[in-house]
C-alpha angles and dihedrals in degrees: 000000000000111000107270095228087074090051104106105174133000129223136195106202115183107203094197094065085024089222126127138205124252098009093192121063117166137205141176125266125257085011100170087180110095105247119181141204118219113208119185109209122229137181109182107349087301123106113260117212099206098243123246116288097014115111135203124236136178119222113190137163121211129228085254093055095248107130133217128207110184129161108245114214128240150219118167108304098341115094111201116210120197114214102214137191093273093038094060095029103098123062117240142036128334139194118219119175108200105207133185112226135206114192103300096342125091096219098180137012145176131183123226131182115240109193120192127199121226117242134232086234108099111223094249087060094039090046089212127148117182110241138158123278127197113177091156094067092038080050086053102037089055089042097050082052095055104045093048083055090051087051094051092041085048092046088043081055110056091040087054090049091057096049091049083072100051113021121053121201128278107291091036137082134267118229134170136060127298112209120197136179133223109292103022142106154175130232137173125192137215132214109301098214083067096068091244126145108182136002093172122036115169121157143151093210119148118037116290091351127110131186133194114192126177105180122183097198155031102306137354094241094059110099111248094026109090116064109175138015133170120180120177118200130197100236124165090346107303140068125275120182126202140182117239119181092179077240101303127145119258116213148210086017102176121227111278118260102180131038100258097046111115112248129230128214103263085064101045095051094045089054085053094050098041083054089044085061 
């Protein structure tokens, strides 16, 4: 609730009859201070609470013509205005209309007379100019922001969330599954002041057929820079995967242990020596 001291009439609208008491409320001119009107809203001689997601806003139209549109702020039934500079900068007798908005809509109104006082400060002294306020758009304008940046943390959220299940930090392992339909990819990129094109290269790209690339260089064709390659191809029917190396060495290949383990050189060329004796 505003601080009371700053309260400087107080109002009972009822939006049924659309009539409101007092009508007249006056204020000083050139008043810097926030002043505020209190209007108890009424429908039906019952007190009304503005519903959930409804706001509150002033239009008013200054002796000089010039016109103000500000958001007016709530709590249950009671709308607060805040007479502003502008509001209270032009001697005589405005019309404000206080109406209740949904969404676009304006649902329920009612008109009130604001009468400001001139003051014995001349203009020059009170530097003051009419000119137009709208708070409401400005309101609108800051709450469509930010509910465009809750959207985008929500959305960062939940795609953080997700991660967190399958990708650990730098300095930790990946697990888990990584699912891909016909036509997409993956690709991560090194340094590019390092020449490289591609250290991670996964994609589902030509009918049945996936490949899985880590490359550790500039292209995939220049000898010592692919280290490891699956494809998997849809023939007769079923899946057959295979290792291709695009004709790279592979390196540090321990001695087979099992008969399907893939043999290096050393071994090789011990068992040919141990036949040649």
């Amino acid at each position: 609730m505003p601080n009371s001291t700053n309260i400087i009439a107080y109002q009972t609208a009822d939006l049924a009859a659309g009539t409101i008491f007092p009508e007249q409320i006056t204020c000083t001119q050139y008043d810097r201070q926030a002043k505020l009107i209190a209007v108890r809203l009424k429908e039906n001689g019952k007190d009304w609470t503005i519903p959930t997601g409804y706001r509150a806003n002033v239009r008013m139209r200054k002796a000089d013509g010039v016109y103000v549109y500000n958001t007016c702020t709530t709590e249950g039934n009671i709308a607060y205005i805040t007479l502003t500079e502008q509001m209270c900068g032009v001697v005589g007798e405005q019309i404000y209309v206080l109406e209740v908005i949904n969404g676009d809509h304006a649902v329920q109104s009612v008109a009130g007379r604001l009468k400001v006082i001139q003051n014995p400060i001349d203009d020059e002294d009170a530097d003051f100019t009419s000119a137009p306020e709208y708070t409401t758009i400005q309101t609108a304008v800051a709450d469509a922001q930010q509910a465009a940046q809750d959207a985008a943390d929500a959305a960062q959220e939940v795609v953080d969330e997700n991660l967190a299940d399958y990708l650990k930090k730098s300095g930790g392992d990946m697990s888990g599954d990584v699912n891909m339909a016909y036509g997409t990819g993956i690709k991560a990129k090194p340094d590019s002041s390092k020449g490289g094109t591609s250290l991670l290269d996964i994609g589902n790209n030509t009918g049945y057929s996936t490949t899985i690339r880590f490359l550790t260089g500039r292209s995939s064709t220049e000898n010592n820079h692919v280290a490891f390659a699956i494809r998997d191809n849809m023939q007769g029917g079923g899946v057959r995967t295979k290792l291709d190396c695009y004709e790279n060495i592979i390196t540090n290949l321990a001695d087979p242990t099992d008969e399907t383990d893939a043999t290096n050189k050393r071994y090789v060329d011990k068992l040919k020596k141990d036949c040649a004796a």
